[in-house]
FIKOLVEX-893816 format. One record per residue: residue number from 1; x, y, z of N, C-alpha, C in turn. Coordinates in steps of 0.1 Angstrom, whole numbers. Atoms other than C-alpha are relative to their C-alpha. Layout:
BEGIN
(NUM,(X,Y,Z),(X,Y,Z),(X,Y,Z))
...
END
This chain:
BEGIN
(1,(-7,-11,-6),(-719,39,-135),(12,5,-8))
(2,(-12,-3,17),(-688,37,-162),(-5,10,-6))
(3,(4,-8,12),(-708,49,-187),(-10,14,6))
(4,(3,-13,-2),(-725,76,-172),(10,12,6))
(5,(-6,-10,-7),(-695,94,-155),(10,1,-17))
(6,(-4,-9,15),(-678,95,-194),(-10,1,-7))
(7,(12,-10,9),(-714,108,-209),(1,10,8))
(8,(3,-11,-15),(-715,132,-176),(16,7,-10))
(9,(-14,-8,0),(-676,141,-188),(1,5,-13))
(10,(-1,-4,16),(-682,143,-228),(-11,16,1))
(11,(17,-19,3),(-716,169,-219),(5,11,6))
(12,(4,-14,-2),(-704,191,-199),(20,3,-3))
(13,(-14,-7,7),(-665,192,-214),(10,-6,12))
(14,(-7,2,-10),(-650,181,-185),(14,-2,6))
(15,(-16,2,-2),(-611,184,-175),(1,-12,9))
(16,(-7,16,-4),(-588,152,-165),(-4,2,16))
(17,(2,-2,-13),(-592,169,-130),(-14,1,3))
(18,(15,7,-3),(-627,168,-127),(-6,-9,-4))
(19,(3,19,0),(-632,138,-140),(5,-9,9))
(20,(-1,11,-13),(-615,119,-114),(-3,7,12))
(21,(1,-6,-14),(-630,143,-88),(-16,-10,-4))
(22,(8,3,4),(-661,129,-104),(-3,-16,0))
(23,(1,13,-4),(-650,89,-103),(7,0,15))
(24,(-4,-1,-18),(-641,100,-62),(-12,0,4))
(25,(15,-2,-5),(-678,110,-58),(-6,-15,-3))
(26,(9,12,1),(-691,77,-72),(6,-9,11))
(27,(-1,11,-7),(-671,58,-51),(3,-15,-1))
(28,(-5,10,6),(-662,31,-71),(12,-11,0))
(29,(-11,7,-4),(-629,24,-61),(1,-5,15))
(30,(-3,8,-11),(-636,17,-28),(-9,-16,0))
(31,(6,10,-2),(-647,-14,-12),(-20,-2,5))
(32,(12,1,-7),(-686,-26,-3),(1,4,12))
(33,(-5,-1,-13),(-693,-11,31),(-5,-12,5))
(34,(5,9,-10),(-694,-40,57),(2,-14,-10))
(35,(0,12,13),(-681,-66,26),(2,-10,15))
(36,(-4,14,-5),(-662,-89,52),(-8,-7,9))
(37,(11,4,-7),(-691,-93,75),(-10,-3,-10))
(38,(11,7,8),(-717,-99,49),(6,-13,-6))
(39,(-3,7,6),(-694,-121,31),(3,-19,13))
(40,(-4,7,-10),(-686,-139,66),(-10,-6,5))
(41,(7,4,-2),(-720,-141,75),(-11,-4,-12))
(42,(5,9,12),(-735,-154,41),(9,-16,0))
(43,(-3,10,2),(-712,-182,41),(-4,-10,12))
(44,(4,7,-8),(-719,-193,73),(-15,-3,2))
(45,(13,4,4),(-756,-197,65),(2,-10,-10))
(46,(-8,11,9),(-740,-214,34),(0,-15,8))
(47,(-13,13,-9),(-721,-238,57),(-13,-7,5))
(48,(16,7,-8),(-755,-248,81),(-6,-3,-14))
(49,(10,7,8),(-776,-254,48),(6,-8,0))
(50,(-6,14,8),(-752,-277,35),(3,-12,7))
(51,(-3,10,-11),(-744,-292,73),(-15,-7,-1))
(52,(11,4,-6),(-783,-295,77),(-8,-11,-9))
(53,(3,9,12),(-789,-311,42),(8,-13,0))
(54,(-10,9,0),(-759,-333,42),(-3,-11,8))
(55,(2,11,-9),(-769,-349,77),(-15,-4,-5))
(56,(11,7,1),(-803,-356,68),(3,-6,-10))
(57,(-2,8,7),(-794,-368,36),(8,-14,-1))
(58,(-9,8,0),(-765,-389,49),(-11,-13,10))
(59,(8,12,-4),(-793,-407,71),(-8,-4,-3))
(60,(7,1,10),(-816,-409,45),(10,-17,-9))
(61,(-4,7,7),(-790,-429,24),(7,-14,6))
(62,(-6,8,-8),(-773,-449,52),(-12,-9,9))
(63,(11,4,1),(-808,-461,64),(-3,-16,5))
(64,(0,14,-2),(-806,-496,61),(15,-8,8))
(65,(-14,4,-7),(-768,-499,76),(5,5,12))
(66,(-3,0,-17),(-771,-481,112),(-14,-3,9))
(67,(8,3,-10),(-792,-485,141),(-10,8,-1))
(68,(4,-7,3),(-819,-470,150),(1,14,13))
(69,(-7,-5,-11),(-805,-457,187),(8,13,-7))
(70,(-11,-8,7),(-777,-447,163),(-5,17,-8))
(71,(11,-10,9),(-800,-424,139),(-2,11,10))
(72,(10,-10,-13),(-822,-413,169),(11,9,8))
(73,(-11,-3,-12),(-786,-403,189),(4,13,-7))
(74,(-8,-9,8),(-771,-386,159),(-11,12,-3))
(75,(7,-15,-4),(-802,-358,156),(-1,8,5))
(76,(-3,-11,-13),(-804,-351,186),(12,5,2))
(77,(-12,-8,-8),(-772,-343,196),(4,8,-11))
(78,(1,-11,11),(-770,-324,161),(-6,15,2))
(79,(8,-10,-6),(-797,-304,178),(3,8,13))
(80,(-4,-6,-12),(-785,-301,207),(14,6,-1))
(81,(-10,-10,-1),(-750,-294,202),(-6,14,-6))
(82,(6,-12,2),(-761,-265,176),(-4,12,5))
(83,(8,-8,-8),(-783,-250,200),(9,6,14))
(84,(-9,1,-8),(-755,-253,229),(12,10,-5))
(85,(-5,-4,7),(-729,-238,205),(-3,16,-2))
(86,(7,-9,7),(-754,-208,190),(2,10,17))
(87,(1,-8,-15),(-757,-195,233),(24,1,0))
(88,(-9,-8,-3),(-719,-196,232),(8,6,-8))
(89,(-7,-7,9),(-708,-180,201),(-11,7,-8))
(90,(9,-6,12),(-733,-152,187),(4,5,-9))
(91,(-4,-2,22),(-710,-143,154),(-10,-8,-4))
(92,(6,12,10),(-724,-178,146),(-17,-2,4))
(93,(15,5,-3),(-756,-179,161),(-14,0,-8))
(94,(8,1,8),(-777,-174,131),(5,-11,-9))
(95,(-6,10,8),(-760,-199,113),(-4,-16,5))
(96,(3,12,-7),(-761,-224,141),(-14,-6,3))
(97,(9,4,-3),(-796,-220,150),(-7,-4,-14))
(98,(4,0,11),(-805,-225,112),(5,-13,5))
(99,(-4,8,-2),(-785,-255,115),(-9,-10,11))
(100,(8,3,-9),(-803,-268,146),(-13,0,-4))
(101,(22,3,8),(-841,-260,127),(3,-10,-7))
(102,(0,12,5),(-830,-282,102),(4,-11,0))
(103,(2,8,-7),(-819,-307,122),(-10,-7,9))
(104,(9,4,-8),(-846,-307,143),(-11,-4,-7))
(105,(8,4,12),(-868,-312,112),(-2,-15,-8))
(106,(-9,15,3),(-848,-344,99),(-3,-8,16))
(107,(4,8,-17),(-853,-356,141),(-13,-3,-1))
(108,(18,1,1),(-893,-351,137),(0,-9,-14))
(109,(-2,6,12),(-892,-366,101),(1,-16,4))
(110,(-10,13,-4),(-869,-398,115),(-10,-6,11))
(111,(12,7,-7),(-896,-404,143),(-11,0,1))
(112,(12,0,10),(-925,-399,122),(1,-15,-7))
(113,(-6,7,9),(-909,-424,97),(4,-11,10))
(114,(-5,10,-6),(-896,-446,123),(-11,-9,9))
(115,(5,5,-9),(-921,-450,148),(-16,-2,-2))
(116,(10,3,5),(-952,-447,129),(-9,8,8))
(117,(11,-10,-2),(-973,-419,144),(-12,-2,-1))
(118,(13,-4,9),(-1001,-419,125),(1,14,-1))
(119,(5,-15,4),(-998,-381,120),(2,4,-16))
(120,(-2,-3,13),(-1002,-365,87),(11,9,-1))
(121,(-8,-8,0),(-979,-344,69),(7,16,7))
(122,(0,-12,-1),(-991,-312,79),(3,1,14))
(123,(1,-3,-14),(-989,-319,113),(18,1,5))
(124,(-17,-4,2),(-948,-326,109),(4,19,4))
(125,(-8,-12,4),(-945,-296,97),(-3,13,13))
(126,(5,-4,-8),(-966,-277,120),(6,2,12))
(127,(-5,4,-11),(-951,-295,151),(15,10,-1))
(128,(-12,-5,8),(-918,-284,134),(3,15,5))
(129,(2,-14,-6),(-929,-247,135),(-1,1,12))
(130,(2,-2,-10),(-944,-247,167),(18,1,9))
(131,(-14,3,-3),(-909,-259,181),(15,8,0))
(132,(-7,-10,4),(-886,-236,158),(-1,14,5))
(133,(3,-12,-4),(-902,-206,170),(5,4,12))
(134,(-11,-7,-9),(-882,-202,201),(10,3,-4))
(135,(-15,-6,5),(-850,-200,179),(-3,12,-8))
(136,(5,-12,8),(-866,-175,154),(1,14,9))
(137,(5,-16,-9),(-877,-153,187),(18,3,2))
(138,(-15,-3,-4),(-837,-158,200),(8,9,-8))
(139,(-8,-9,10),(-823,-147,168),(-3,10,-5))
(140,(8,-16,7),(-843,-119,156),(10,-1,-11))
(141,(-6,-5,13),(-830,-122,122),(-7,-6,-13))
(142,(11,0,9),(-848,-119,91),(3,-12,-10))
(143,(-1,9,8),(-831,-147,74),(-8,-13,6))
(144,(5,12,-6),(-841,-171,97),(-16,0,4))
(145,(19,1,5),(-880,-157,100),(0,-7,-11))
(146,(5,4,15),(-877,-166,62),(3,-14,3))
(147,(-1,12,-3),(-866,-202,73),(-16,-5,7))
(148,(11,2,-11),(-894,-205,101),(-18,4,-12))
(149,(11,-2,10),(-921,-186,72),(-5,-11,-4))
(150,(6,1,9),(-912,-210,49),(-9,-17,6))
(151,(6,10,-5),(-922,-242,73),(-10,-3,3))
(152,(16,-2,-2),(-955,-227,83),(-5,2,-13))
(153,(6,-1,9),(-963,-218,51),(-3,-16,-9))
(154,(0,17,9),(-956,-258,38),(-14,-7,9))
(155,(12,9,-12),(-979,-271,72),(-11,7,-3))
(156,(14,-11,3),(-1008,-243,63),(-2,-7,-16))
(157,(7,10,16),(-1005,-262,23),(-4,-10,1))
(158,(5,12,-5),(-1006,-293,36),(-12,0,7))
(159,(15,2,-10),(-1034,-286,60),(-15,1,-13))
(160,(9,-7,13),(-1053,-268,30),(-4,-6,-7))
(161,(-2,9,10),(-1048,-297,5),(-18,-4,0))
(162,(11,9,-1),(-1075,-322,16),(-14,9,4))
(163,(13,-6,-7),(-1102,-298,26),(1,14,-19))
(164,(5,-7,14),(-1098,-278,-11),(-5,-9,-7))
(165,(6,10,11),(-1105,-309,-28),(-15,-7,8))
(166,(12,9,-5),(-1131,-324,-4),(-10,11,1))
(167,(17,-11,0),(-1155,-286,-7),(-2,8,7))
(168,(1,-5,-12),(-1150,-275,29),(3,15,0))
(169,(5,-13,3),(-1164,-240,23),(11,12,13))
(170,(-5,-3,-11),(-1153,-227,57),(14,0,3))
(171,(-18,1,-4),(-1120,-244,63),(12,10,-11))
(172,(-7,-8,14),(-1114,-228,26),(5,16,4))
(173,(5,-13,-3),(-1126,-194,38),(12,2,13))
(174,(-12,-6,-13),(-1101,-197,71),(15,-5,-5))
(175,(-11,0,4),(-1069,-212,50),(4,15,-7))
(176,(-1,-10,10),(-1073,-178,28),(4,11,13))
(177,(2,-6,-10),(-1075,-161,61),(13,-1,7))
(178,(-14,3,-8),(-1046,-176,79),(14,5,-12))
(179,(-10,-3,7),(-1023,-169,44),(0,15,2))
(180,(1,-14,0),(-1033,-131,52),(11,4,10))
(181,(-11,1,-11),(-1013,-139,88),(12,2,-6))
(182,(-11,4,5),(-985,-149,72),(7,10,-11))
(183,(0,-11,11),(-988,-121,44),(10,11,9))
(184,(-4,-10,-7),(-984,-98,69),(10,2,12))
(185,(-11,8,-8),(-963,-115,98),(16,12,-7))
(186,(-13,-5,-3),(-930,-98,84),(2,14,0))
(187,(-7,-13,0),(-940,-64,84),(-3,2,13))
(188,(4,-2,-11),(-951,-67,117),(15,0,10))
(189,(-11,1,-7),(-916,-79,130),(8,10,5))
(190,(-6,-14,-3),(-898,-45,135),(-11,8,9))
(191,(10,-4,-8),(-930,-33,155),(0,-9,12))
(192,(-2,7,-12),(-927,-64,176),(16,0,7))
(193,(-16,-1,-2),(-888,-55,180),(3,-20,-1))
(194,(-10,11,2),(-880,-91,168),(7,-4,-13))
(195,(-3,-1,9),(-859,-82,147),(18,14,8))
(196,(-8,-6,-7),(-822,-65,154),(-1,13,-1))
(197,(-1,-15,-1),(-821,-31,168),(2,10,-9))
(198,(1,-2,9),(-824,-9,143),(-3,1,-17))
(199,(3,8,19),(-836,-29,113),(-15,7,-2))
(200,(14,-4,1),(-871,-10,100),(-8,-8,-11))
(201,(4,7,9),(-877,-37,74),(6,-19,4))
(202,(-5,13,5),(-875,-76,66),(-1,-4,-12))
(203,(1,3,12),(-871,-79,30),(-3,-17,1))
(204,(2,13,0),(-864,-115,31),(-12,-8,1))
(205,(13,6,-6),(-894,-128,48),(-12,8,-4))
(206,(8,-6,5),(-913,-102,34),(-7,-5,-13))
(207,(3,7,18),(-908,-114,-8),(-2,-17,5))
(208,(3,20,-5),(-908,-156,10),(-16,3,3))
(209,(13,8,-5),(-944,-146,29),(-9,6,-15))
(210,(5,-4,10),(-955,-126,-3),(0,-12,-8))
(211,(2,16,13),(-945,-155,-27),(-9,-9,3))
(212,(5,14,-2),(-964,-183,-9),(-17,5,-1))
(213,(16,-6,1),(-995,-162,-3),(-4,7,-12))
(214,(6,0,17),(-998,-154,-39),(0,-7,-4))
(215,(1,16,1),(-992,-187,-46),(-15,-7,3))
(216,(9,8,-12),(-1016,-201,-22),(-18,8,-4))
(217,(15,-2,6),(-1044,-175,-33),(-3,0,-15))
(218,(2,5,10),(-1040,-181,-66),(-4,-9,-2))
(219,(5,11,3),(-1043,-212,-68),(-15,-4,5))
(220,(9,5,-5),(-1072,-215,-47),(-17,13,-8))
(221,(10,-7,15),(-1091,-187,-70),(-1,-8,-11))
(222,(3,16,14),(-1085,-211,-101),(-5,-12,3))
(223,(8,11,-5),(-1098,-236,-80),(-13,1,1))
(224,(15,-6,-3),(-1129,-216,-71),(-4,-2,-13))
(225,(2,-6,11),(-1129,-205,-103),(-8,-14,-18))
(226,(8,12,6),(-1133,-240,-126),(-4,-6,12))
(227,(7,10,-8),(-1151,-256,-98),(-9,6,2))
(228,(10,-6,2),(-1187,-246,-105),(-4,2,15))
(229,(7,0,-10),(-1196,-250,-67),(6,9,12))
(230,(-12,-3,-10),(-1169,-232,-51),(5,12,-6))
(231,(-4,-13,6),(-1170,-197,-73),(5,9,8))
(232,(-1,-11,-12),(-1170,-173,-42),(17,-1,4))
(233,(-14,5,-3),(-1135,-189,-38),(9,10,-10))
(234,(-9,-5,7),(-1121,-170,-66),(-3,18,-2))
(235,(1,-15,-1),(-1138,-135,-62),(7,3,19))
(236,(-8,-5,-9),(-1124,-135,-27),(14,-2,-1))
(237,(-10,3,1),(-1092,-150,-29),(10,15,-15))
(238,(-8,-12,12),(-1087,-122,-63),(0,11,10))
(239,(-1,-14,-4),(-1098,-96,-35),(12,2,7))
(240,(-8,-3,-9),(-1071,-106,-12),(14,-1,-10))
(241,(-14,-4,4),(-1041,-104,-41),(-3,16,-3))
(242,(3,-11,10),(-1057,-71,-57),(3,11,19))
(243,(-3,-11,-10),(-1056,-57,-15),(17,1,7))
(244,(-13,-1,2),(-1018,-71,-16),(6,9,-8))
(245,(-7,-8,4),(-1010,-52,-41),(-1,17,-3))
(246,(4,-13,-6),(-1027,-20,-28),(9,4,11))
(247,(-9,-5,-14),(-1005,-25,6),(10,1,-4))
(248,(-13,-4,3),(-973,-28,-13),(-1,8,-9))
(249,(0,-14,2),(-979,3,-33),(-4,8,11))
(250,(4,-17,-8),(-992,23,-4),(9,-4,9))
(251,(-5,4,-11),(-965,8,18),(15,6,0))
(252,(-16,-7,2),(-930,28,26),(10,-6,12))
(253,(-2,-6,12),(-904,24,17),(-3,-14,-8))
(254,(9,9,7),(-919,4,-10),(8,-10,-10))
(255,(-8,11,15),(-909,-28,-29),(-4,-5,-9))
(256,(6,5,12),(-910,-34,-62),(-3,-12,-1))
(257,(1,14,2),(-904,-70,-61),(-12,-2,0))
(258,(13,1,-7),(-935,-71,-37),(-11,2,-14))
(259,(7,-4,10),(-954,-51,-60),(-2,-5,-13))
(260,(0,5,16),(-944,-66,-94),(-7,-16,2))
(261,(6,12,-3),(-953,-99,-77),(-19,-3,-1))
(262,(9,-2,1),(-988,-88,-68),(-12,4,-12))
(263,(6,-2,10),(-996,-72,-99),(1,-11,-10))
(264,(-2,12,6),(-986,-105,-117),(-9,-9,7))
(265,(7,9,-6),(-1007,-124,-97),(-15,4,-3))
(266,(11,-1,2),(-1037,-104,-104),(-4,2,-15))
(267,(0,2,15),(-1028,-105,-143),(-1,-16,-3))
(268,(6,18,-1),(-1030,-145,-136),(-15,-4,1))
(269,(13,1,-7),(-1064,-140,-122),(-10,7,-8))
(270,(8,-7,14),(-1079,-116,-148),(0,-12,-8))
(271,(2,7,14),(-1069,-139,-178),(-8,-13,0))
(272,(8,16,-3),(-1080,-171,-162),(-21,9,3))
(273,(11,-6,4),(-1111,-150,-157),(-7,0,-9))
(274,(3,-3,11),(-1117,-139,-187),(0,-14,-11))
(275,(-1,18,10),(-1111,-180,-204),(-8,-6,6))
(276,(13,10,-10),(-1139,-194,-177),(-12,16,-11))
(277,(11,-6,3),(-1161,-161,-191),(-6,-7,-15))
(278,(-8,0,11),(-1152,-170,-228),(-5,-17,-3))
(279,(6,11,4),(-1159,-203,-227),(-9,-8,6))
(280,(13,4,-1),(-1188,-208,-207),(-7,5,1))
(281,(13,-13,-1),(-1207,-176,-204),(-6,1,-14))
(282,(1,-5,14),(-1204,-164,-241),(6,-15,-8))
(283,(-5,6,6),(-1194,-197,-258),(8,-3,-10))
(284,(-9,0,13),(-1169,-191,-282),(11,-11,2))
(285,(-12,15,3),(-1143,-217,-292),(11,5,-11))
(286,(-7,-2,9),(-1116,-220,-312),(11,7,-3))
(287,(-10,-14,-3),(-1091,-193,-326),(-5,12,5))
(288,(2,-13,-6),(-1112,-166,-321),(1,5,14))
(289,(-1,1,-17),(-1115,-173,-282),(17,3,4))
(290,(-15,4,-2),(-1076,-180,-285),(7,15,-3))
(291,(-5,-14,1),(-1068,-148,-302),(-5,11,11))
(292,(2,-10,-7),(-1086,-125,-280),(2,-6,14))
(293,(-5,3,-8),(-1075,-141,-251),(14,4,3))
(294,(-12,-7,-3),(-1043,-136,-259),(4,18,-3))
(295,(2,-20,2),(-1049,-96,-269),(-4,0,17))
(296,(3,1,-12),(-1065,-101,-232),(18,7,11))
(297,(-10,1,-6),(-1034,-110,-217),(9,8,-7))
(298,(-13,-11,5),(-1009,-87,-238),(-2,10,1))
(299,(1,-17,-6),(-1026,-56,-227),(3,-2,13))
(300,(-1,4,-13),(-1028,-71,-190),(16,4,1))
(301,(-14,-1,-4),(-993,-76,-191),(7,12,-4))
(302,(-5,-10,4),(-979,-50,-212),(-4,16,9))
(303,(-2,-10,-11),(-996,-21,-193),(2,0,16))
(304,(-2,1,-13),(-992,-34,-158),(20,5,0))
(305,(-14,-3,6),(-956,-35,-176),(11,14,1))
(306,(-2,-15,-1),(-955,-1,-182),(-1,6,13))
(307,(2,-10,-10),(-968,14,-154),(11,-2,9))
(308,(-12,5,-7),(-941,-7,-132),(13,5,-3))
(309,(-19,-11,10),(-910,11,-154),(-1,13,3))
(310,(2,-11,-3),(-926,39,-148),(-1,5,13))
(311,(5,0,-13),(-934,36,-111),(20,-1,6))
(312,(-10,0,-3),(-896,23,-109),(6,14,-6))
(313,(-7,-18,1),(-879,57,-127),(0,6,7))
(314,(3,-11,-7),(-898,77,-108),(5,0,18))
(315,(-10,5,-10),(-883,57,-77),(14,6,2))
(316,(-14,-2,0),(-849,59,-87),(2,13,0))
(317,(-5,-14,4),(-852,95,-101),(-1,7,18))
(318,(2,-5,-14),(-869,105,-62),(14,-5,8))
END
């Protein structure tokens, strides 16, 4: 912004007085609107990671030197104050309830770990979610969906894990299915009003359910994809990044991240493509394979490239 209000002042000749009528319009000397509240409530999210990490880690490390009364006492009432606290102070109540999920997390973890379950991972986590989702509904705030996302999204990998490697056609076909949920889940949030009055977006939880579910269908396309038995895996799983990144271009008002994400994911999924065609359809080997491969991927990328620079200009310039 510098440098364009003295190119703006050199083109069109501009006097000392319209020039600083000119650095009034940008606005530059004032402050961020709403700094001391963002900066007030970033730290206090801050403060809960570091409480929620800290305590689990401190009973992680301390382990063999307290009780297990002691442990089991100190969670809970981690959880419980939190939660007690969060109903009588809502400045802090996103902070606290953050605080309180990942305590409650470290609680389930500790009597998993303590008492011997038998449950698997995914079930933790699951249980976890299930649990958190009354604080998520309480708060309506999009940082803390992105907390709650990213739990379900860890219990839905975990579930996924043992049934991509063991074949299970079906279970495959409904994990790809259930990542669509979750794809979609944050634009839903402002339609379900859980989300604060006036908000018409969740970025946050939006680029968190985006990341995992391109993630998650990626991977499970390259899995289709070299696993001769399990192909269909990777022509659907490409249809559902390629209809991702259809919904965040037709979707307003529209995000690039989203978008640059999706089209990267289906430039992942082309080239691996194109190296399964390459070297078992048409047999080639060697450099030749290597060099057009990589010509493959340098148009892939490069024009997806382009058009994205171009798609942003036209953004900025609108």
């Amino acid at each position: 912004m510098h440098a364009l209000i003295h190119e703006l002042s050199r083109r069109f000749s501009l006097s000392p007085a319209q020039g600083m009528r000119l650095w009034q319009l940008s606005r530059l000397h004032e402050k961020p609107p709403r700094l001391l509240s963002h900066l007030e409530r970033g730290l206090a999210v801050l403060a809960a990671l570091l409480l929620g990490a800290g305590l689990i880690f401190w009973v992680a490390a301390n382990w063999q030197d307290q009780t297990r009364e002691f442990k089991l006492y100190l969670l809970e009432g981690a959880v419980l104050v939190s939660s007690i606290a969060a109903l009588a102070w809502p400045r802090g109540r996103t902070a606290l309830l953050l605080l309180a999920t990942l305590a409650l997390g470290g609680l389930l973890a500790y009597v998993g770990q303590t008492y011997q379950t038998g449950a698997d991972a995914w079930q933790l986590f699951a249980t976890w979610a299930a649990l958190a989702l009354a604080w998520a509904v309480a708060a309506r705030r999009d940082g803390l969906w992105a907390a709650w996302l990213l739990i379900v999204g860890l219990a839905l990998a975990l579930w996924s894990g043992d049934a991509l490697l063991g074949g299970h056609g079906a279970r495959n076909l409904l994990t790809s299915v259930l990542w669509v949920v979750i794809f979609l889940l944050p634009l839903a949030l402002p339609r379900l009003r859980l989300l604060p009055a006036g908000a018409s977006s969740a970025p946050i939880s939006w680029r968190l359910a985006v990341l995992m579910a391109l993630n998650a269908w990626c991977a499970y396309a390259l899995f289709g994809l070299f696993e001769r038995t399990q192909l269909w895996q990777y022509f659907f799983n490409m249809a559902l990044v390629i209809g991702a990144a259809v919904l965040a271009w037709w979707w307003r008002p529209r995000d690039l991240v989203v978008l640059s994400l999706s089209v990267l994911g289906i430039n992942v999924l082309l080239v691996a493509g194109m190296v399964r065609l390459l070297w078992d359809s048409l047999r080639f080997g060697g450099t030749g394979a290597l060099f057009l491969i990589t010509l493959i991927a340098a148009v892939c990328v490069g024009t997806s490239g382009a058009w994205l620079y171009r798609l942003q200009r036209e953004e900025d310039a609108a």
